[in-house]
PDB file with one MODEL, atoms N, CA, C and O in Angstrom:
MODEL        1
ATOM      1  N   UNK A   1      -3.725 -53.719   5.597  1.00  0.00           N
ATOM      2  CA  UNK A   1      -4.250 -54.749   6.463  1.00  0.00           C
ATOM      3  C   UNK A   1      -5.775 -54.708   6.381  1.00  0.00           C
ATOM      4  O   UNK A   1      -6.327 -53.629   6.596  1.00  0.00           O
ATOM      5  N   UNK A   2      -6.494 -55.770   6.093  1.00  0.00           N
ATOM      6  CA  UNK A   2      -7.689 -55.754   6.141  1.00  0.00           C
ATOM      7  C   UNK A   2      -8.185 -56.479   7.361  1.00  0.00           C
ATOM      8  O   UNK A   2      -7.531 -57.432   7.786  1.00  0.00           O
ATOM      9  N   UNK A   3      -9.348 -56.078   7.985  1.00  0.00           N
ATOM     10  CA  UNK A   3     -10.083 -56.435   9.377  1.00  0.00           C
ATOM     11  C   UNK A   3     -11.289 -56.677   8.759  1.00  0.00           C
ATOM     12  O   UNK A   3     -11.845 -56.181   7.779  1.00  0.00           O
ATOM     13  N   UNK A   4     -11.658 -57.803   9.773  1.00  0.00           N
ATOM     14  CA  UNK A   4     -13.147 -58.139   9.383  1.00  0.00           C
ATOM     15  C   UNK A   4     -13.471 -58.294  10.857  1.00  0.00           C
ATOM     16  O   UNK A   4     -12.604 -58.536  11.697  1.00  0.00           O
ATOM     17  N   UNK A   5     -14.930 -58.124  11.168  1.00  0.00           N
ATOM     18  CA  UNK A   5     -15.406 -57.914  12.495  1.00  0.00           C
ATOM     19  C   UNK A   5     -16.853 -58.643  12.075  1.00  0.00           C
ATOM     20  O   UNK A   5     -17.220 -58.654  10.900  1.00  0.00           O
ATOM     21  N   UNK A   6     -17.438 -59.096  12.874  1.00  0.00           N
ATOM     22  CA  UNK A   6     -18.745 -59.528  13.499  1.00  0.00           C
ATOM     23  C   UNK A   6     -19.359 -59.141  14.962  1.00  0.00           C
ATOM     24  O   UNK A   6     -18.721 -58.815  15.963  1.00  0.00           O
ATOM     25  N   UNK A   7     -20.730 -59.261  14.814  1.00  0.00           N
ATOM     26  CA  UNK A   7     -21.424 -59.363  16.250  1.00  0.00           C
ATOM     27  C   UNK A   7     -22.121 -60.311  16.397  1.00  0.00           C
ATOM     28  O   UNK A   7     -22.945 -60.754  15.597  1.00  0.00           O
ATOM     29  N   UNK A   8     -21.763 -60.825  17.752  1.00  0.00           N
ATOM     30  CA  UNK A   8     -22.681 -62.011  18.136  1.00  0.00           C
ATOM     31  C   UNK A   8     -23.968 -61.022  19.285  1.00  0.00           C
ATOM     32  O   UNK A   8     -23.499 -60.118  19.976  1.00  0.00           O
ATOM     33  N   UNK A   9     -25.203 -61.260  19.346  1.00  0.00           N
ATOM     34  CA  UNK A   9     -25.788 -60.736  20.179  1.00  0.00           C
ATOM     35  C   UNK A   9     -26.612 -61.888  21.405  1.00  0.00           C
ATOM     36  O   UNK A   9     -27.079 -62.920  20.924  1.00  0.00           O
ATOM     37  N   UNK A  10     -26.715 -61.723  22.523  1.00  0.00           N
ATOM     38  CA  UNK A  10     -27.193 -62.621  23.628  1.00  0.00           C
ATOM     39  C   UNK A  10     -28.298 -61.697  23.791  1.00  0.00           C
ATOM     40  O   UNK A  10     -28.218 -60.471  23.715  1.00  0.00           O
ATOM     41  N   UNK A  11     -29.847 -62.726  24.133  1.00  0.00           N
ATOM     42  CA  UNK A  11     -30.482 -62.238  24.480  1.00  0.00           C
ATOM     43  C   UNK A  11     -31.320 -62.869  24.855  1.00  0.00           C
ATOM     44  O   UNK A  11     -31.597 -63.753  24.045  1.00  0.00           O
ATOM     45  N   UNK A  12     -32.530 -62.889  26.634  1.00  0.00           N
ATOM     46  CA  UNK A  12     -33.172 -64.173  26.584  1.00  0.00           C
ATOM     47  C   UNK A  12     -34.383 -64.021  25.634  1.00  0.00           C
ATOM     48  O   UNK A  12     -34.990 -63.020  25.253  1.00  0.00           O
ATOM     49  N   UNK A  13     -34.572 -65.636  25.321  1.00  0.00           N
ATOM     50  CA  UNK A  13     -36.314 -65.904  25.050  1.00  0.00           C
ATOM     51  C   UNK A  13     -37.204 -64.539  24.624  1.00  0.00           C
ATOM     52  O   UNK A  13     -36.918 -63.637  25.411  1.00  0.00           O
ATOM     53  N   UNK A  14     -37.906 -64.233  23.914  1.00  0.00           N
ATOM     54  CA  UNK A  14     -39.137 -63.221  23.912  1.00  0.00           C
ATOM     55  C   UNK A  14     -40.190 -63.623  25.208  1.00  0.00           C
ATOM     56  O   UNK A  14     -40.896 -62.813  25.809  1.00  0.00           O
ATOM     57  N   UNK A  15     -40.093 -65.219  25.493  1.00  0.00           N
ATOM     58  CA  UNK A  15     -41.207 -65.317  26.478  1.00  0.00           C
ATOM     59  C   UNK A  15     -40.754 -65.275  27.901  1.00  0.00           C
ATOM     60  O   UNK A  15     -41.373 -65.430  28.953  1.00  0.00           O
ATOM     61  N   UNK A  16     -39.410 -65.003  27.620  1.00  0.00           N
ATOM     62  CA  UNK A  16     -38.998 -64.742  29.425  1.00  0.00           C
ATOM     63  C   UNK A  16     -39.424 -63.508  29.893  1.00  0.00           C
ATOM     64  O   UNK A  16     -39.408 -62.368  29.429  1.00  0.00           O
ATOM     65  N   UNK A  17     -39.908 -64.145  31.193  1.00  0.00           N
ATOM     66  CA  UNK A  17     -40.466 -62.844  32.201  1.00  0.00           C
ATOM     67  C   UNK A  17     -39.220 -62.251  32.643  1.00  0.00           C
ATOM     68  O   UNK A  17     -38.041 -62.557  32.461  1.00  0.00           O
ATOM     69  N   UNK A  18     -39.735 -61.429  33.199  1.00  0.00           N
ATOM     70  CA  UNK A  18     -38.865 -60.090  33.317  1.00  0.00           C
ATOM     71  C   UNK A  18     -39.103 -59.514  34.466  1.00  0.00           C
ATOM     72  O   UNK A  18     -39.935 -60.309  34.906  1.00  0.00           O
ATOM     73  N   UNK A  19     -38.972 -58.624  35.369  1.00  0.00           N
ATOM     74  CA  UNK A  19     -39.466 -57.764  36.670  1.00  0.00           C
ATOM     75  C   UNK A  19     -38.148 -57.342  37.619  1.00  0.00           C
ATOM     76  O   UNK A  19     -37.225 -58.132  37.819  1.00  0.00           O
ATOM     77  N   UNK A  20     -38.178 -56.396  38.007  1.00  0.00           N
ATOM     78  CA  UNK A  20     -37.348 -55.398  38.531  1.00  0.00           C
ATOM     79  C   UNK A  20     -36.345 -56.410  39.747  1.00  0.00           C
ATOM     80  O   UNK A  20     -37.025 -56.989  40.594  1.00  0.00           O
ATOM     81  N   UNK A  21     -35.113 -56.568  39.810  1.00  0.00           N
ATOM     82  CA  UNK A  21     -34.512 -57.065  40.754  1.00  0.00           C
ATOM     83  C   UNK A  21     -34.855 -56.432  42.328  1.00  0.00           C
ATOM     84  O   UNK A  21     -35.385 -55.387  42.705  1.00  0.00           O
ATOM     85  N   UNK A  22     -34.334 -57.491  42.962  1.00  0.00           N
ATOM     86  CA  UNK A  22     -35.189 -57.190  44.821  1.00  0.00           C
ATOM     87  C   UNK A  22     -34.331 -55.809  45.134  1.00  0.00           C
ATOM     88  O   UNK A  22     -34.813 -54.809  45.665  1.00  0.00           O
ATOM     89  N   UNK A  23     -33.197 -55.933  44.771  1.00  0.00           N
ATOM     90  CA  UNK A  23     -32.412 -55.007  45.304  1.00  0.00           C
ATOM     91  C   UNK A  23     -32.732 -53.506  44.829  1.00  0.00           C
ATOM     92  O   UNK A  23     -32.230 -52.590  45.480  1.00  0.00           O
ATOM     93  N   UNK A  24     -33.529 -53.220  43.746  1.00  0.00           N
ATOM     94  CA  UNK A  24     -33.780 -52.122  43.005  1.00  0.00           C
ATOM     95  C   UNK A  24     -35.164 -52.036  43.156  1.00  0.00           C
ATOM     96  O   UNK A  24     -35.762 -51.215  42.460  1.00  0.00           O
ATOM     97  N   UNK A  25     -35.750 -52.704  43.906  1.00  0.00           N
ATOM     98  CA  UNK A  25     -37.340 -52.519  44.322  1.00  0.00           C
ATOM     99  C   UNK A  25     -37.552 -51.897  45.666  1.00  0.00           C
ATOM    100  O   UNK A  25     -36.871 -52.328  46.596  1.00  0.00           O
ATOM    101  N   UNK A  26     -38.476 -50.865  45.902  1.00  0.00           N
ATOM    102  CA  UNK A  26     -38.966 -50.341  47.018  1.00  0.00           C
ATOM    103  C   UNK A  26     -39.055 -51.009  48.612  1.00  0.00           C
ATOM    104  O   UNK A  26     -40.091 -50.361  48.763  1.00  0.00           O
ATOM    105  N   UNK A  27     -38.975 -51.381  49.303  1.00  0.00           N
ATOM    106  CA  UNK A  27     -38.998 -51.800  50.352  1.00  0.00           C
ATOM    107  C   UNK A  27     -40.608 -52.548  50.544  1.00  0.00           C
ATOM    108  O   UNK A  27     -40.936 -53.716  50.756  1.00  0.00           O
ATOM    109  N   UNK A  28     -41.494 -51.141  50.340  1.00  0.00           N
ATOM    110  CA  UNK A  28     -43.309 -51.864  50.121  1.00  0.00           C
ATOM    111  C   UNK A  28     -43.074 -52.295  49.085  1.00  0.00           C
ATOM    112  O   UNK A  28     -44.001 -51.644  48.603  1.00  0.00           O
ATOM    113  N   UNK A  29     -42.564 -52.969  47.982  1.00  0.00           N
ATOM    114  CA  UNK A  29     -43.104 -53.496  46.627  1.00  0.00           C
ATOM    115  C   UNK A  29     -42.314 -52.856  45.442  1.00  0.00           C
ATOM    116  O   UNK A  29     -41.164 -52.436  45.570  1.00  0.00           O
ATOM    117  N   UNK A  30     -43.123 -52.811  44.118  1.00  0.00           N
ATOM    118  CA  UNK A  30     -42.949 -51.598  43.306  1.00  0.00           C
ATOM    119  C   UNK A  30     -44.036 -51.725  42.651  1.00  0.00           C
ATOM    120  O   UNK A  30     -44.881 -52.606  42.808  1.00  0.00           O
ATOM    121  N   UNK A  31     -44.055 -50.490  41.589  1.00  0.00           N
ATOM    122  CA  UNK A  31     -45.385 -50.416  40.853  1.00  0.00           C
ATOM    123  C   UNK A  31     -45.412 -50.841  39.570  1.00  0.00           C
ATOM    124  O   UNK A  31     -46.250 -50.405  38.782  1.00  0.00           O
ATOM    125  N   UNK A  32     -44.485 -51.748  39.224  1.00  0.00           N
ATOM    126  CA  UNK A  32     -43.875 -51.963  38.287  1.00  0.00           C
ATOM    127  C   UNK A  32     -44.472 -53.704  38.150  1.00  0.00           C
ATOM    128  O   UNK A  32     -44.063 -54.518  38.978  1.00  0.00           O
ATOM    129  N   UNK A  33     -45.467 -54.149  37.024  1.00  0.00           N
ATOM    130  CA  UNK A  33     -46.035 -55.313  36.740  1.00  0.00           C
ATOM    131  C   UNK A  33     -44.564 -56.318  36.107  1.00  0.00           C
ATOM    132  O   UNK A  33     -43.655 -55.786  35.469  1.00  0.00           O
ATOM    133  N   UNK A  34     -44.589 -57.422  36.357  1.00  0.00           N
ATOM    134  CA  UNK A  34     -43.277 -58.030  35.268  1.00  0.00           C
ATOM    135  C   UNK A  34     -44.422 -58.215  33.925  1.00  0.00           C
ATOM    136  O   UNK A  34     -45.645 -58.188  33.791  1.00  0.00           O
ATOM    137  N   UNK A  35     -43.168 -58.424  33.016  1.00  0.00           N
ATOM    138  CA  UNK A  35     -43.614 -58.645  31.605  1.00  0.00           C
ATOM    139  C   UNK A  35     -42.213 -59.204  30.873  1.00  0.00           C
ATOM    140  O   UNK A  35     -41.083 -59.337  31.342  1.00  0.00           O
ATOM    141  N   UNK A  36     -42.779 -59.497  29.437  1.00  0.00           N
ATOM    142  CA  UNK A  36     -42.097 -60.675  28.646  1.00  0.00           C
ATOM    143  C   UNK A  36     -41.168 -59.541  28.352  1.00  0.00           C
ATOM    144  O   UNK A  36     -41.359 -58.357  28.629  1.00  0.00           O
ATOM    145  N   UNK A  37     -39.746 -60.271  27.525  1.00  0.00           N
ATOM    146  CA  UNK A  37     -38.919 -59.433  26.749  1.00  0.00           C
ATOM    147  C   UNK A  37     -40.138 -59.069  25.545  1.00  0.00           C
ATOM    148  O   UNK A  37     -40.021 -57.846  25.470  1.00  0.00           O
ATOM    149  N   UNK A  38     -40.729 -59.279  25.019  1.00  0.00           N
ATOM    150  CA  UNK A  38     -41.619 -59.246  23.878  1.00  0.00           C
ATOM    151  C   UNK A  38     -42.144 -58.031  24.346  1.00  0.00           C
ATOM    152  O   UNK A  38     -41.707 -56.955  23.938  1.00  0.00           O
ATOM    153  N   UNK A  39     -43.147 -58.130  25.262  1.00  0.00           N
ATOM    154  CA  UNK A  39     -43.787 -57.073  25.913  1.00  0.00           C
ATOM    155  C   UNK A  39     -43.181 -55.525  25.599  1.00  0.00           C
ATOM    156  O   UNK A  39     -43.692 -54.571  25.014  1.00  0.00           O
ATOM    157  N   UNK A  40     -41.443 -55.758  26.454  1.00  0.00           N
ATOM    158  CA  UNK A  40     -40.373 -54.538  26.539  1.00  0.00           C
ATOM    159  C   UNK A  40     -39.914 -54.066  24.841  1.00  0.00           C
ATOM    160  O   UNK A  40     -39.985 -52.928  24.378  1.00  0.00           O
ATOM    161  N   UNK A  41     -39.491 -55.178  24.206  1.00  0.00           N
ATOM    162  CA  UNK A  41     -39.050 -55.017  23.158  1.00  0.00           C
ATOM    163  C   UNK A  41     -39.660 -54.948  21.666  1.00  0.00           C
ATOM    164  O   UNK A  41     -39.029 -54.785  20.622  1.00  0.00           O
ATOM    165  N   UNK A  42     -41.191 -55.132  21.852  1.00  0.00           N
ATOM    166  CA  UNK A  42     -41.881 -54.862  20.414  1.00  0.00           C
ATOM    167  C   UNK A  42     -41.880 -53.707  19.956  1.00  0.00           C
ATOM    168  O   UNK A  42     -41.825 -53.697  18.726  1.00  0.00           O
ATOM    169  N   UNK A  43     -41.910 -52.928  20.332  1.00  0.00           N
ATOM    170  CA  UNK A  43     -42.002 -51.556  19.915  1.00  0.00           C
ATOM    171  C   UNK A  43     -40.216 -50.928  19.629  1.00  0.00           C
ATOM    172  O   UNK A  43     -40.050 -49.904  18.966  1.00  0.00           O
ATOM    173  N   UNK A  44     -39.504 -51.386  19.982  1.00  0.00           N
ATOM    174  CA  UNK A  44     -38.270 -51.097  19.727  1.00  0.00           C
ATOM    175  C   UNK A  44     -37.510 -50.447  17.944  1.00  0.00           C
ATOM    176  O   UNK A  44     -36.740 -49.564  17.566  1.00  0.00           O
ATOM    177  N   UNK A  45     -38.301 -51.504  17.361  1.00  0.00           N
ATOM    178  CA  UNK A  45     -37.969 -51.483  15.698  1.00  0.00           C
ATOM    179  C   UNK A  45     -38.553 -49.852  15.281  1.00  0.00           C
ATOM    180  O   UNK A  45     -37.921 -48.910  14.800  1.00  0.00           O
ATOM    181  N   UNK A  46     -39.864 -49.943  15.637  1.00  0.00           N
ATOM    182  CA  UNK A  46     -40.506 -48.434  15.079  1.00  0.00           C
ATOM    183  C   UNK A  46     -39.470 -47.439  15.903  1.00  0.00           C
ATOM    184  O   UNK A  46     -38.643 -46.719  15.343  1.00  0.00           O
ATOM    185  N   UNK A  47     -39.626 -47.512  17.058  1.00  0.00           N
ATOM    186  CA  UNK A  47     -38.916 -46.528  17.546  1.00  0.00           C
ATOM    187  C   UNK A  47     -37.288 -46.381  17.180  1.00  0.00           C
ATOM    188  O   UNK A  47     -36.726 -45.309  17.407  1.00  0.00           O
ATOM    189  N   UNK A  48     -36.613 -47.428  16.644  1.00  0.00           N
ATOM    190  CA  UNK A  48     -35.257 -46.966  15.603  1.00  0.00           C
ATOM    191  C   UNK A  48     -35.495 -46.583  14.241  1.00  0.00           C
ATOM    192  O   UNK A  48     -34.882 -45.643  13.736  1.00  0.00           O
ATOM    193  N   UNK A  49     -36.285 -47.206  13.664  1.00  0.00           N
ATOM    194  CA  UNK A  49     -36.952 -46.293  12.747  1.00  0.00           C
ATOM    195  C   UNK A  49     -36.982 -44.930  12.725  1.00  0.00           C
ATOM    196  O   UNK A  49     -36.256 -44.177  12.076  1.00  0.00           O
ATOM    197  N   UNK A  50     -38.039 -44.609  13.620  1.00  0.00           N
ATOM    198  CA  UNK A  50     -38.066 -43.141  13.457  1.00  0.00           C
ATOM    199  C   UNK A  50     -37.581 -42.340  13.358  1.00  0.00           C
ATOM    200  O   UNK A  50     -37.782 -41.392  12.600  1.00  0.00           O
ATOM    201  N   UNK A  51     -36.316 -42.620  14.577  1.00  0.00           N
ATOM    202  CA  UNK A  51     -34.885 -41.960  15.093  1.00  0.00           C
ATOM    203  C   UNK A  51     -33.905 -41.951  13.969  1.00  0.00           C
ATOM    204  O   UNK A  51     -33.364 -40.966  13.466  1.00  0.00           O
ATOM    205  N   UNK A  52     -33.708 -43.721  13.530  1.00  0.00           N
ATOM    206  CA  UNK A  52     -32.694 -43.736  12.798  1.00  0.00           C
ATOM    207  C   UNK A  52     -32.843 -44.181  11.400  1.00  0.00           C
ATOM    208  O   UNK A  52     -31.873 -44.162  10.642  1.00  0.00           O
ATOM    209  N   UNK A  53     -34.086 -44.607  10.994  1.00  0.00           N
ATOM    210  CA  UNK A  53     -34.186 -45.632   9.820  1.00  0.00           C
ATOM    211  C   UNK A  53     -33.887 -44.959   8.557  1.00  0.00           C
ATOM    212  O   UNK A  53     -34.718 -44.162   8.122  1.00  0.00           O
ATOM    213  N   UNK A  54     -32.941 -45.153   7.994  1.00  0.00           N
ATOM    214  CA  UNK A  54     -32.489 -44.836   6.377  1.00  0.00           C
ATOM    215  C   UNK A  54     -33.848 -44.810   5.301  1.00  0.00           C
ATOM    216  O   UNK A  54     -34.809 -45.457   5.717  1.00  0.00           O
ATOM    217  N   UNK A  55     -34.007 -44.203   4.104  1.00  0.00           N
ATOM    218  CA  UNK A  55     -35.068 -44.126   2.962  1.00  0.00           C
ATOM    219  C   UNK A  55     -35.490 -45.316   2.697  1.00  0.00           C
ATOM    220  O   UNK A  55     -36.644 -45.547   2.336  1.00  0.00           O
ATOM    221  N   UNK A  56     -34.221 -46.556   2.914  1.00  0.00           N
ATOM    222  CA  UNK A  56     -34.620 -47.550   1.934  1.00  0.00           C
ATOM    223  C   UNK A  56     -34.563 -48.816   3.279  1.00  0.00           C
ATOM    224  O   UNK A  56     -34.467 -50.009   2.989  1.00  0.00           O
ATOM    225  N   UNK A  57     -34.618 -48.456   4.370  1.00  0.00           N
ATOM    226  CA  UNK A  57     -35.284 -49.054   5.728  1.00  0.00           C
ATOM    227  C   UNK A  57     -36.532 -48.904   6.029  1.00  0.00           C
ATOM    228  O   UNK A  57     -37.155 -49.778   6.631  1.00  0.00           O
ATOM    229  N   UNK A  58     -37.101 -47.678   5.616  1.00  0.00           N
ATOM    230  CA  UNK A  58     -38.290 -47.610   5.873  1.00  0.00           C
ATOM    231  C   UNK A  58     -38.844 -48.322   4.673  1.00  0.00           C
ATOM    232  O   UNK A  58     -39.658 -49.207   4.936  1.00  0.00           O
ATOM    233  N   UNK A  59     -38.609 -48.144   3.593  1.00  0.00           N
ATOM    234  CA  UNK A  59     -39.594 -48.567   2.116  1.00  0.00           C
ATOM    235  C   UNK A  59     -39.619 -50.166   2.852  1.00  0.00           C
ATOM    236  O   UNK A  59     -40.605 -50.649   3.408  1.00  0.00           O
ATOM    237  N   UNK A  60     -38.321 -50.808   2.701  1.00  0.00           N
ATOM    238  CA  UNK A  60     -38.544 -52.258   3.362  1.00  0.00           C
ATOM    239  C   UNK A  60     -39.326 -52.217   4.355  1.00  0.00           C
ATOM    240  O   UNK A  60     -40.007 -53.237   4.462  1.00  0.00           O
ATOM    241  N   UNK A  61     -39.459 -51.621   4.945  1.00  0.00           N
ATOM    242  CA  UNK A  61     -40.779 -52.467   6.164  1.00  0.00           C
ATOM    243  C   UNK A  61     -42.068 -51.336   5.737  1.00  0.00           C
ATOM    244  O   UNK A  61     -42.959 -51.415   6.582  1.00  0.00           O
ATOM    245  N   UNK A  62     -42.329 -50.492   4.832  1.00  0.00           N
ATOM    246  CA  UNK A  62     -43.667 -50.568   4.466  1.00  0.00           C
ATOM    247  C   UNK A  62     -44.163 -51.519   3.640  1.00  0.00           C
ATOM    248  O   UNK A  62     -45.363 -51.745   3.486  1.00  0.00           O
ATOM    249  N   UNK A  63     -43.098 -52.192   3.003  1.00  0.00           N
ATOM    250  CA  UNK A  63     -43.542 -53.017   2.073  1.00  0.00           C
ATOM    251  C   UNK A  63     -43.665 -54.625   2.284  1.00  0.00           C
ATOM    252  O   UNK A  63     -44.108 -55.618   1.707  1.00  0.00           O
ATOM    253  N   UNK A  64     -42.922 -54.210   3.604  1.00  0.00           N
ATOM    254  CA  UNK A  64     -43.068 -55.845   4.333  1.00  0.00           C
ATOM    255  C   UNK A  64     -41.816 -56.637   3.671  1.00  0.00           C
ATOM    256  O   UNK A  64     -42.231 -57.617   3.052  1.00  0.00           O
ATOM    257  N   UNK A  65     -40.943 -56.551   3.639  1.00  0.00           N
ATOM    258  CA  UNK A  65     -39.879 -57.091   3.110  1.00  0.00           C
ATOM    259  C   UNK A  65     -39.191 -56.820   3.430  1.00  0.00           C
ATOM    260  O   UNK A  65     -39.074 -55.632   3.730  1.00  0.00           O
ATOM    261  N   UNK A  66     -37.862 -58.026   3.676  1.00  0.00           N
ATOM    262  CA  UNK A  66     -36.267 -57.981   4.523  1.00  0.00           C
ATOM    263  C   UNK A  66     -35.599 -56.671   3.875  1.00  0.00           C
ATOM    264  O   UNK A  66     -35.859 -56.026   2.859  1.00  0.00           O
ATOM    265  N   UNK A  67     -34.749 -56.561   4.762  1.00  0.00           N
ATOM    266  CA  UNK A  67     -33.798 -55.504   4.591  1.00  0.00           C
ATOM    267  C   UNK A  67     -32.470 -55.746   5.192  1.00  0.00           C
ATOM    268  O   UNK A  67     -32.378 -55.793   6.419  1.00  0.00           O
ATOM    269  N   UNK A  68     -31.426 -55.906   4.432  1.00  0.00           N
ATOM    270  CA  UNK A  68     -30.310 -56.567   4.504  1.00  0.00           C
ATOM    271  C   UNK A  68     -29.046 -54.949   4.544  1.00  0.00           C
ATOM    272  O   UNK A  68     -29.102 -54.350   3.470  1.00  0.00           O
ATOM    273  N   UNK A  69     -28.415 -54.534   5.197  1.00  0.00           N
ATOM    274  CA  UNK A  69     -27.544 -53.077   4.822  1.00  0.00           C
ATOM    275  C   UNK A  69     -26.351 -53.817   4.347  1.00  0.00           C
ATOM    276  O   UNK A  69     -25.749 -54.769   4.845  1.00  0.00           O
ATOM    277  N   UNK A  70     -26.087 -52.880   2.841  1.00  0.00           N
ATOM    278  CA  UNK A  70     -24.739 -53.754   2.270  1.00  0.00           C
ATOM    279  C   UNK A  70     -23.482 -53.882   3.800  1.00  0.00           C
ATOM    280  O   UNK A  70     -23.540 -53.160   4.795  1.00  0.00           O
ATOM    281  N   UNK A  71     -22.503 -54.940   3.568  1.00  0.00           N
ATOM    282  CA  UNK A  71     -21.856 -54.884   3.740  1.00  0.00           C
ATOM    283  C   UNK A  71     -20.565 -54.175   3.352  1.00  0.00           C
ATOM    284  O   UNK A  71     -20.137 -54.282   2.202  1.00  0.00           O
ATOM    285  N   UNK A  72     -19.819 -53.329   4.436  1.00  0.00           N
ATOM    286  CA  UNK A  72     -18.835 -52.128   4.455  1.00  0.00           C
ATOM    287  C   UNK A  72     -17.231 -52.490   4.618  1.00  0.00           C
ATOM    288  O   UNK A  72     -16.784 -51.957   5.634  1.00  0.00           O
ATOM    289  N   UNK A  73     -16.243 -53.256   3.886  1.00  0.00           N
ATOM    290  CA  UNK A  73     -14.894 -53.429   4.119  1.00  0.00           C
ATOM    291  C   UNK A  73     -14.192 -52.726   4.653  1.00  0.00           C
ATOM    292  O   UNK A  73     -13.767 -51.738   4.054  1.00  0.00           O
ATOM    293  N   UNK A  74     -13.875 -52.953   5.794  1.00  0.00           N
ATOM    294  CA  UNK A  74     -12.907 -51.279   6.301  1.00  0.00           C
ATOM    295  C   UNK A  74     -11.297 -51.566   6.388  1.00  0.00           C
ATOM    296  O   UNK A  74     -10.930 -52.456   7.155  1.00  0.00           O
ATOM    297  N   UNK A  75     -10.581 -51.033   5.829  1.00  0.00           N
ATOM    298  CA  UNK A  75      -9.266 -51.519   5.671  1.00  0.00           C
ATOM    299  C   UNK A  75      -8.218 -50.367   5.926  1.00  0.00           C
ATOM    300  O   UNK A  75      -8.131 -49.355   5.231  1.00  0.00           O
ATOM    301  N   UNK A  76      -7.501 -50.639   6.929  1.00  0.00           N
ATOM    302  CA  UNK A  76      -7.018 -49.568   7.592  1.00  0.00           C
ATOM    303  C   UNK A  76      -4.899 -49.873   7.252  1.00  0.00           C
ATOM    304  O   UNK A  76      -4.080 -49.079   7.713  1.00  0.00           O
TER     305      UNK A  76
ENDMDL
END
């Protein structure tokens, strides 16, 4: 039997603001500024990188160029 799978991912806008829900905020306030998803999420890529990025993940983004990971058939 062969399976094939996808991901769809949801996510808002880069320019949507962002800031801590009322219910999870301090009573005086919080100290916590809102900011864009952009803001939260630019730094994200380096930081999987570091952690996780394969030889030929990193060469692609020193070199500035896409990086596509083959596709894996899993057939169970």
């Amino acid at each position: 039997m062969t399976r094939r799978s996808s991901a769809v991912l949801v996510h808002p806008s880069l320019d949507t603001v962002v800031e801590p829900l009322p219910a999870f905020a301090d009573p005086d306030g919080t100290d916590f500024e809102p900011v864009s998803v952009w803001e939260r999420a630019s730094g994200n890529v380096e930081e999987y990188l570091r952690v996780f990025g394969r030889p030929e993940q990193l060469s692609a983004r020193r070199e500035n160029r896409p990086y596509v990971a083959d596709v894996a058939e899993v057939t169970t």
